[in-house]
VEXTIPA-229734 format. One record per residue (C-alpha): residue number from 0; residue in one letter; x negated, z, y. Coordinates in steps of 0.5 Angstrom, whole numbers, plus 2048, in hexadecimal, padded with zeros to 3 digits. Layout:
BEGIN
(node NUM A (X Z Y)) ...
! end
This chain:
BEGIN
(node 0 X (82B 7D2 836)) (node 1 X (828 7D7 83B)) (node 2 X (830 7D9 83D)) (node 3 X (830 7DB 835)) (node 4 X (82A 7E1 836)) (node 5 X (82E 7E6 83A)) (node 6 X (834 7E6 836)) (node 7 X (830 7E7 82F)) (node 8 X (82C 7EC 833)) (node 9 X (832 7F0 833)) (node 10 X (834 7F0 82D)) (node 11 X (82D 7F1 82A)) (node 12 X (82C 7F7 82D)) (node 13 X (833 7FB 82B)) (node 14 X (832 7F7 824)) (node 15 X (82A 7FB 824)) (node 16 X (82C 801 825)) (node 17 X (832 802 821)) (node 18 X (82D 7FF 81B)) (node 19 X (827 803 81B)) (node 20 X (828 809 81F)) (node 21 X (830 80B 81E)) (node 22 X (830 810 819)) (node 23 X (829 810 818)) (node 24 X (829 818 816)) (node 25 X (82F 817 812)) (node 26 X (82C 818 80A)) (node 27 X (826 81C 809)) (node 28 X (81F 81A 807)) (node 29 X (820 816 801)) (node 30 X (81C 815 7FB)) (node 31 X (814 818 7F9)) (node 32 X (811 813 7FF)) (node 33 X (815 816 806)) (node 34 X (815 81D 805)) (node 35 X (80D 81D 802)) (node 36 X (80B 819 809)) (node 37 X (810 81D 80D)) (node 38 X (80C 823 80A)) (node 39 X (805 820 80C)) (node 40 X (808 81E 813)) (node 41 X (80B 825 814)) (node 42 X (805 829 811)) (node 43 X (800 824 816)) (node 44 X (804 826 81C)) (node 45 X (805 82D 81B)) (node 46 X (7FD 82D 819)) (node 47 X (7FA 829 81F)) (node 48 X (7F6 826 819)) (node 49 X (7F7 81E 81B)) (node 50 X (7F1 81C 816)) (node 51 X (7F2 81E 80F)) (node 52 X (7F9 81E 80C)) (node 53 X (7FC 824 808)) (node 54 X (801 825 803)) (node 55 X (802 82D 802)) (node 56 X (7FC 82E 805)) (node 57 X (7F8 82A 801)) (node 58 X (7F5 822 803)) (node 59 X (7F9 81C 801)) (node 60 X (7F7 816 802)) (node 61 X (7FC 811 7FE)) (node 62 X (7FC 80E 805)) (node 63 X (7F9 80D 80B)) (node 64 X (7FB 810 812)) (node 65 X (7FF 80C 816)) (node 66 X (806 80E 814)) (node 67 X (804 815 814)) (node 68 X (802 815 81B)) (node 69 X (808 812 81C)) (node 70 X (80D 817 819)) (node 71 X (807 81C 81C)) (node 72 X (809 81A 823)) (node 73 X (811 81A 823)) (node 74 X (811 822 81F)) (node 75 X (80C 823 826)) (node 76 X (811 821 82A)) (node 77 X (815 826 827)) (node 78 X (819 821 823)) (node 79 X (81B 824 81C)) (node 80 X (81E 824 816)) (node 81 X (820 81E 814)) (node 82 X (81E 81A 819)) (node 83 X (818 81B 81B)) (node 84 X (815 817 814)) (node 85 X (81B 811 817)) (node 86 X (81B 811 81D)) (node 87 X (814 80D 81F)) (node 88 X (815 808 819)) (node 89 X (81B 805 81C)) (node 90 X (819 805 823)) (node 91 X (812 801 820)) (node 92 X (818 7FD 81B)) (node 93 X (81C 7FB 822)) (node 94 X (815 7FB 827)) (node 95 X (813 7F5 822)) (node 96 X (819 7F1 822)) (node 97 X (818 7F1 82A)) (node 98 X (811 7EE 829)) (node 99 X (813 7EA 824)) (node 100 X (818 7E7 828)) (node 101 X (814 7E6 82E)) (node 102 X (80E 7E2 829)) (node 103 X (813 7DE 826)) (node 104 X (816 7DC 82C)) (node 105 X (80F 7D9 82E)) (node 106 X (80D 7D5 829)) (node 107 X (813 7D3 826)) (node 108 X (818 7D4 82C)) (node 109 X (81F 7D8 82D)) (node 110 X (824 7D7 828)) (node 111 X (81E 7D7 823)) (node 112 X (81C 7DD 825)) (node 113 X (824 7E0 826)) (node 114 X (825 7DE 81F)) (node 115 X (81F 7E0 81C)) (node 116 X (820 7E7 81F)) (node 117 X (827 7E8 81D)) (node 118 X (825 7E6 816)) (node 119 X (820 7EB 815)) (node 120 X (823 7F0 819)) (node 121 X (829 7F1 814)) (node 122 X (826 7EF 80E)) (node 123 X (828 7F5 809)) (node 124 X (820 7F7 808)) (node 125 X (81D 7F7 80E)) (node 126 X (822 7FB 811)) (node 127 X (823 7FF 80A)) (node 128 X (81B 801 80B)) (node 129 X (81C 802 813)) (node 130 X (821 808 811)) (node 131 X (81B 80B 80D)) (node 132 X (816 80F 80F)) (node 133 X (811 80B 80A)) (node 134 X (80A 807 80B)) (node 135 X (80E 800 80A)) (node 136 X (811 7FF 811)) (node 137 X (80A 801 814)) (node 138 X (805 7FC 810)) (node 139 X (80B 7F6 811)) (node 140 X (80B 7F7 818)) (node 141 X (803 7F8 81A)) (node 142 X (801 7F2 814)) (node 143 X (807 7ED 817)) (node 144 X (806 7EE 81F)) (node 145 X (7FE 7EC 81C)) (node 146 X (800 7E7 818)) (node 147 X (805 7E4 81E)) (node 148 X (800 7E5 824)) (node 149 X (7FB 7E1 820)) (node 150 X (800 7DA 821)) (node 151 X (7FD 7D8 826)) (node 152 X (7F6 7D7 822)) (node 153 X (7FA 7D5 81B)) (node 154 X (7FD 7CF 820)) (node 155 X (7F7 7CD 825)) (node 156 X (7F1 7D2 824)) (node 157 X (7F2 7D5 82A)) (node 158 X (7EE 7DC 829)) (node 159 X (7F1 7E0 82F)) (node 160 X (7F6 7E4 82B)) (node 161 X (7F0 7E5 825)) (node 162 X (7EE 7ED 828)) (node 163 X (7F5 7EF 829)) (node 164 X (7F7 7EC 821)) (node 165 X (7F1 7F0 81E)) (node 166 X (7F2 7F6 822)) (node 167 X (7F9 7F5 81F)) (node 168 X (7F7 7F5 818)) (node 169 X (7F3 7FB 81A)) (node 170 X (7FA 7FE 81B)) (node 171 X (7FC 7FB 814)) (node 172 X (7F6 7FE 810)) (node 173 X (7F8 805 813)) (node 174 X (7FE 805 811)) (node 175 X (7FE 802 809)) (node 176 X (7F6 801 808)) (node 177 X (7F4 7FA 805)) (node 178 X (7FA 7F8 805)) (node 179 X (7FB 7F4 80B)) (node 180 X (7F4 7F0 80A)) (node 181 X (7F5 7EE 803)) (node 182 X (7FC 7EB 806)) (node 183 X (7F8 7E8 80C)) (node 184 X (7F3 7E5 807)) (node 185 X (7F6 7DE 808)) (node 186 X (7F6 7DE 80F)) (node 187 X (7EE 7E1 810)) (node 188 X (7EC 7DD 80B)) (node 189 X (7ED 7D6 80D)) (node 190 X (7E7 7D1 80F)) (node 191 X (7E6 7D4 816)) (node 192 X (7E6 7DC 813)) (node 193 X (7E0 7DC 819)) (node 194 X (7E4 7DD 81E)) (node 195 X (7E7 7E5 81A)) (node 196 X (7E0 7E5 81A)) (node 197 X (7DE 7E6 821)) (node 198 X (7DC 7EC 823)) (node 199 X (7E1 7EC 82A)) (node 200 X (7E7 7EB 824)) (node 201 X (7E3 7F1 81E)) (node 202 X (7E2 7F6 824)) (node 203 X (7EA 7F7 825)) (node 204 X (7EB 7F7 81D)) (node 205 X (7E6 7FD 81D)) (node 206 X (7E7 801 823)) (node 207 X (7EF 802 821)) (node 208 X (7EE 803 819)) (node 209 X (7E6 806 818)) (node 210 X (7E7 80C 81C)) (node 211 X (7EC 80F 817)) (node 212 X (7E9 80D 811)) (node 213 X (7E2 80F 813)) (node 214 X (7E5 816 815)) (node 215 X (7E8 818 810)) (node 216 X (7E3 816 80B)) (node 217 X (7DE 819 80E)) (node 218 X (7E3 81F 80D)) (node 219 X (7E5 81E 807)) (node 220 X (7E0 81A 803)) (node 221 X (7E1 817 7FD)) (node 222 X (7E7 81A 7FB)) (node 223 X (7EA 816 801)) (node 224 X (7E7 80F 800)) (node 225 X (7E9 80F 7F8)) (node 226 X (7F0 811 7F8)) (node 227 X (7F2 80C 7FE)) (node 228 X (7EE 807 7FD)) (node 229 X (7EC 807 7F5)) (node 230 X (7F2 80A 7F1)) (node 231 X (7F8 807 7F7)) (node 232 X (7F5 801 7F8)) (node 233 X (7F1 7FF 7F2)) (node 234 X (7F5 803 7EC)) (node 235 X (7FB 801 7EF)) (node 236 X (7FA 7F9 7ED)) (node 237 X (7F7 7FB 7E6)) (node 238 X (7F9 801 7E4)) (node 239 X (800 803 7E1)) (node 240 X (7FF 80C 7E3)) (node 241 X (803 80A 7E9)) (node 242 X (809 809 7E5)) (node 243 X (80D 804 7E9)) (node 244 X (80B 7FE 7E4)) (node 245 X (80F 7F8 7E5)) (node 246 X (80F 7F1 7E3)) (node 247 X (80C 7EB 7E6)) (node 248 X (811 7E8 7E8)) (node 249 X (814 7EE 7EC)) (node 250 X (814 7EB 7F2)) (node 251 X (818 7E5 7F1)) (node 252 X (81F 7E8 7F1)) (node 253 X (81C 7EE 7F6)) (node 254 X (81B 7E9 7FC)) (node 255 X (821 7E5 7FD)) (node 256 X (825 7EC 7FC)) (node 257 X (821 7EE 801)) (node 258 X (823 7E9 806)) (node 259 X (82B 7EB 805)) (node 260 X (82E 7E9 808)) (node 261 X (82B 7E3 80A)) (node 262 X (829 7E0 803)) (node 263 X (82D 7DA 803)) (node 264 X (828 7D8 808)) (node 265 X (822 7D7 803)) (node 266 X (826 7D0 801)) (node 267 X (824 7CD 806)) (node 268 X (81D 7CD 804)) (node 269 X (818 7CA 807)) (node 270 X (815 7C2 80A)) (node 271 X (810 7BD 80A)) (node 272 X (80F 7C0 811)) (node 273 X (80F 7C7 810)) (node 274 X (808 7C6 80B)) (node 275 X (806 7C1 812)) (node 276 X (807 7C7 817)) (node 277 X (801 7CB 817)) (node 278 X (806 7D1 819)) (node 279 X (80C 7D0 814)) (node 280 X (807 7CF 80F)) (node 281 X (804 7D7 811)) (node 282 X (80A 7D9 810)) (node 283 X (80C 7D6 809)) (node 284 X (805 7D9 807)) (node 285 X (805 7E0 808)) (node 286 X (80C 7E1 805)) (node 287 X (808 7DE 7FF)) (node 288 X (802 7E1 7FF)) (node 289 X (806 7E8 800)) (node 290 X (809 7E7 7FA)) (node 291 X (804 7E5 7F6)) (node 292 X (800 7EA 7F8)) (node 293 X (804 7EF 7F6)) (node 294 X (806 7EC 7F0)) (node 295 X (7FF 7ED 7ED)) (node 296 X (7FF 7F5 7ED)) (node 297 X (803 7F8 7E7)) (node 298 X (805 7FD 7EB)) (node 299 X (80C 7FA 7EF)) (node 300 X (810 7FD 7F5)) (node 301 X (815 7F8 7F8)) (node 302 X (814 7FB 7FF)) (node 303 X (80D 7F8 7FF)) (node 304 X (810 7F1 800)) (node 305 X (812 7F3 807)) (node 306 X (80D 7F0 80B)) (node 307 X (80F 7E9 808)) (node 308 X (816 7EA 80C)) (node 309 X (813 7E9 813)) (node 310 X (811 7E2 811)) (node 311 X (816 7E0 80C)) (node 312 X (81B 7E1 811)) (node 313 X (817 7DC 817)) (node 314 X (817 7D7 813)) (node 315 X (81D 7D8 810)) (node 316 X (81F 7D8 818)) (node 317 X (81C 7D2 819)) (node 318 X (81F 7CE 813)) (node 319 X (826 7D0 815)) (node 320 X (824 7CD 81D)) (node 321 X (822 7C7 81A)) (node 322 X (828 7C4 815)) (node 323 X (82E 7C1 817)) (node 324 X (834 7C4 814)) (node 325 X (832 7CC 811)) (node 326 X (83A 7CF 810)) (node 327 X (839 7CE 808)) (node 328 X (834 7D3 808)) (node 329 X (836 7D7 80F)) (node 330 X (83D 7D9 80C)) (node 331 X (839 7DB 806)) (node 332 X (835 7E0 80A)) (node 333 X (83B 7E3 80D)) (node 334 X (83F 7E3 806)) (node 335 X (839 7E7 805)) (node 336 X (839 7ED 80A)) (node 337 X (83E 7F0 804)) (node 338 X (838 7F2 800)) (node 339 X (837 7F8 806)) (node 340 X (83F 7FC 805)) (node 341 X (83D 7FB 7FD)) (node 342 X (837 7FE 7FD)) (node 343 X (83A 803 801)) (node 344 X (83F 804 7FA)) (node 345 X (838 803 7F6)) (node 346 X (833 806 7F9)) (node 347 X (833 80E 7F8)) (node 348 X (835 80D 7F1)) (node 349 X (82F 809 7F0)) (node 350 X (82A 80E 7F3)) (node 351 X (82B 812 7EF)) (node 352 X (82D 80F 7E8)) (node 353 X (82B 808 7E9)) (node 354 X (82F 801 7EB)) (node 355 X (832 801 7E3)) (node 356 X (835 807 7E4)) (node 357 X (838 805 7EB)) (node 358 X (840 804 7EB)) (node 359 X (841 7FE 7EB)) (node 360 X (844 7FC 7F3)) (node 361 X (84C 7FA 7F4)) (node 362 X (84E 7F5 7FA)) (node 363 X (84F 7FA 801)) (node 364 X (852 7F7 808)) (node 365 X (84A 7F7 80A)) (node 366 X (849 7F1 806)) (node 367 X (84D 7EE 80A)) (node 368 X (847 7EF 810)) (node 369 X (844 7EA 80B)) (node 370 X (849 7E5 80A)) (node 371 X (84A 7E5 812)) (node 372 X (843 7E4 813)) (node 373 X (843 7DE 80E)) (node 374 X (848 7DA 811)) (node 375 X (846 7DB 818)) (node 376 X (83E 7D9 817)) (node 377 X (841 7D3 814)) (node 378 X (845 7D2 81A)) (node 379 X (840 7D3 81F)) (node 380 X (83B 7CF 81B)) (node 381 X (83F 7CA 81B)) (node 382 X (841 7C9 822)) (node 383 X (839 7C9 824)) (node 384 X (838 7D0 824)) (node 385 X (833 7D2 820)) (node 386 X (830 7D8 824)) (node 387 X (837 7DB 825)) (node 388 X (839 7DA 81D)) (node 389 X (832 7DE 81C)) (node 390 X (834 7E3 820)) (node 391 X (83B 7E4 81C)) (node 392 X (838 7E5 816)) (node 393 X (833 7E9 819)) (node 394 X (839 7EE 81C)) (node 395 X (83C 7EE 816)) (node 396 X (836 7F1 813)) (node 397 X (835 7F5 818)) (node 398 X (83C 7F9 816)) (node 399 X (83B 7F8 80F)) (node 400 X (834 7FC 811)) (node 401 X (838 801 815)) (node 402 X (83E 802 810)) (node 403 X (838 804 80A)) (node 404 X (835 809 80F)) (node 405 X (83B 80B 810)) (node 406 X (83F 80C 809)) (node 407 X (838 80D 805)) (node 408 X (835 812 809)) (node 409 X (838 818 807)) (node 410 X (838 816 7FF)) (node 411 X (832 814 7FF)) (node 412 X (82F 81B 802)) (node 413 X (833 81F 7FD)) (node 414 X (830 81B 7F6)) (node 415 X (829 819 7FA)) (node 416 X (827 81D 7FF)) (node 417 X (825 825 7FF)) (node 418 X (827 827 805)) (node 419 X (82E 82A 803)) (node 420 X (82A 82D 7FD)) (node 421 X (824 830 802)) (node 422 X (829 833 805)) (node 423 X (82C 836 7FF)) (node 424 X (824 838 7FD)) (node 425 X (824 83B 804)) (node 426 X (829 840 803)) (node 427 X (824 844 7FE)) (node 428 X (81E 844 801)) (node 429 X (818 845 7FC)) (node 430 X (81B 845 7F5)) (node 431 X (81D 83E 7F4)) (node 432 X (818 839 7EF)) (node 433 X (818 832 7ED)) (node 434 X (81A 831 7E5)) (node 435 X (819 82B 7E3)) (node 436 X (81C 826 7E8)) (node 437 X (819 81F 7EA)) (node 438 X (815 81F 7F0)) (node 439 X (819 81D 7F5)) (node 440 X (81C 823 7F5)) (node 441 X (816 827 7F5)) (node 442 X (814 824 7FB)) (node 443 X (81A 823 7FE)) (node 444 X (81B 82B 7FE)) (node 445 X (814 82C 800)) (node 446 X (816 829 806)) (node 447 X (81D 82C 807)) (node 448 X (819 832 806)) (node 449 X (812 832 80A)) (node 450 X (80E 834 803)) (node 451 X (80E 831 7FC)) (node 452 X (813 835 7F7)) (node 453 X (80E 837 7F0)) (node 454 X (810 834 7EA)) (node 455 X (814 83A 7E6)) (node 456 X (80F 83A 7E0)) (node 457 X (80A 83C 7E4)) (node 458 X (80D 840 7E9)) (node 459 X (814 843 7E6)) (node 460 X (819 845 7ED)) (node 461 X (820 847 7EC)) (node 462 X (824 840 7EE)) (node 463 X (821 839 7EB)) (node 464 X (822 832 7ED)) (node 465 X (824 82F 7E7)) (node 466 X (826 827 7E5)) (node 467 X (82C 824 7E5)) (node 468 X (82E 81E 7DF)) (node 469 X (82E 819 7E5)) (node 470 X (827 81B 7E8)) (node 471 X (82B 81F 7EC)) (node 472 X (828 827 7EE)) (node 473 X (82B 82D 7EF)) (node 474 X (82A 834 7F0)) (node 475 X (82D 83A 7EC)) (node 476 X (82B 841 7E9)) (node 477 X (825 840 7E4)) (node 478 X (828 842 7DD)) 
! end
């Protein structure tokens, strides 16, 4: 097995720069979320404040800092415009996969770890949020490294690894507040919970994430502690203000789509032995608990079920390392890969307009990557080459991931980005204004722009930003 490494290493290298950092830049920021926390980020760089966060000069305190820190870094370094806000989220993404493939291959061994890594690495959600500058990536990243490092605990108590996990989840506080010690619960709640309660272990955890918090409290008082902590965290559960309500049962459809392509794998479920293993178990549990967690809150996003992923895709690992014969679900994986050229054909529409109105997608010669990608897993696993079958299924991800960059891209940033529009908004400095459109314009053109354009009720310009039917924007004379 050891002869394997050095060739997968070849391929894994290639294969990870082509998924997370080849054509990176190539949309502008979409949605409200990337540009309003590029504006912050921009704005903490130029400002030196690293403290208080601030939109359009004022403090905002929807999330905490450490994405901010991040993108703040990356624009210091004189990387700007589009990849400044993505460029350090990718990195994390890829730096995780390393650590996670070096945990894995401790406790579980190296094809366990090789598959795990190659599952996670192009699961369609996990690398969709590495191409985004947003919190997600940097709380799964933090909260999972915790959760990994703390194996040796779950398995024999062994406390070695206890400080570095709790200043781990120092880091996930920062990056998404509470969150992460609400997903932590089952592991910090358990029979030995003395153990997270020693102070060699408490220390790490407050020296990482107190300074902050008490910073910028002490700078900004109350307004700090009830907007982060009482509106996002506690009204998000109970309150339907934040208008992303969404059923009980949002998660159920949202989880295994977000393993695409790798879904066929959730039936080969679970054993006797797993439930025995202290550490299987772990890791059965904390997908569980994520789920539950976020299906109490009404307000729903599917995104919040990224942290699940690293330990779904272990376990997932796991029980493929141990069946016989898996070519049935193998081959079912590689037919799957398809799901990336048609997203390529659905995606700009159902940005913009939503998956009803996407055009319905027709065979084209990349499906065949797919077909190929099939027959050649069911071959390799069939000749007892389980770890090349993955690495196939893999590859022909990699190139579905890579043909959607590549075919998706420019749409995508016409229907919904506002770079192209920012520009246009450039060429007539001082006399454009915003009516009406929806507020992913209004703060994507603030980016592109460097100021928030005035709404045109209040401020009356010559030119305005006026909606489209679809959602869409565009710039013309006001009438």
């Amino acid at each position: 097995m050891p002869r394997k490494i050095p060739r997968l290493l070849w391929l894994a290298i290639p294969l990870a720069y082509a998924v997370y950092l080849h054509g990176l830049g190539a949309t502008g920021l979409i949605g409200p979320d990337e540009p309003r926390y590029a504006f912050i980020s921009r704005a903490m760089a130029q400002s030196g404040d690293w403290i208080t966060p601030r939109l359009w000069g004022s403090a905002w305190f929807e999330k905490p800092v450490l994405l901010y820190w991040m993108e703040a870094s990356a624009f210091r370094l004189g990387i700007s415009g589009d990849l400044a806000p993505r460029l350090p989220v990718a990195l994390l993404a890829l730096a995780f996969l390393v650590f996670y493939w070096w945990i894995l291959r401790r406790e579980f061994g190296c094809r366990v770890a090789w598959i795990a890594s190659l599952i996670l690495g192009t699961s369609g959600m996990w690398v969709g949020y590495s191409h985004a500058g947003v919190t997600d990536i940097p709380l799964t990243a933090c909260f999972s490294v915790a959760m990994l490092v703390a194996l040796p605990w779950v398995a024999r108590r062994d406390t070695r690894s206890l400080p570095l996990a709790a200043a781990l989840f120092g880091a996930a506080m920062l990056a998404k507040g509470l969150v992460p010690l609400a997903l932590a619960a089952p592991l910090v709640l358990g029979r030995h919970v003395r153990d997270w309660l020693r102070p060699r272990v408490v220390l790490p955890f407050l020296l990482v994430a107190g300074p902050w918090y008490i910073l910028c409290y002490a700078r900004n008082g109350w307004p700090f502690f009830h907007e982060l902590i009482v509106v996002q965290h506690f009204s998000r559960v109970t309150s339907d203000a934040l208008q992303h309500v969404q059923p009980a049962w949002f998660y159920l459809p949202i989880l295994p789509g977000a393993l695409l392509p790798w879904t066929p794998l959730l039936l080969l479920g679970v054993t006797r032995e797993t439930l025995r293993d202290r550490r299987k178990l772990f890791l059965l549990v904390w997908p569980l608990w994520t789920l539950l967690v976020f299906s109490v809150s009404i307000n729903k996003l599917a995104g919040y079920v990224l942290p699940a992923l690293p330990a779904l895709a272990a376990l997932l690992a796991i029980r493929l390392d141990e069946v016989p014969r898996a070519r049935w679900v193998l081959a079912a994986c590689g037919a799957l890969t398809v799901a990336f050229p048609i997203a390529a054909r659905l995606l700009p529409a159902a940005l913009v307009s939503g998956i009803k109105h996407a055009p319905r997608p027709e065979f084209e010669a990349a499906w065949l990557v797919a077909i190929a990608a099939a027959i050649a897993a069911w071959v390799l696993d069939n000749r007892g080459k389980r770890l090349q079958a993955v690495a196939a299924v893999a590859v022909a991800a990699g190139l579905g991931i890579i043909q959607l960059t590549e075919s998706a891209a420019a749409p995508i940033d016409a229907a919904a980005s506002a770079r192209a529009l920012g520009r246009e908004v450039a060429l007539h400095p001082g006399e454009v204004c915003l009516a009406g459109v929806k507020r992913n314009w209004d703060y994507g053109l603030a980016y592109y722009a460097g100021a928030r354009l005035p709404e045109c009720h209040a401020e009356a310009r010559p030119w305005e930003v006026a909606p489209t039917p679809r959602d869409g924007a565009v710039l013309r004379p006001k009438p």
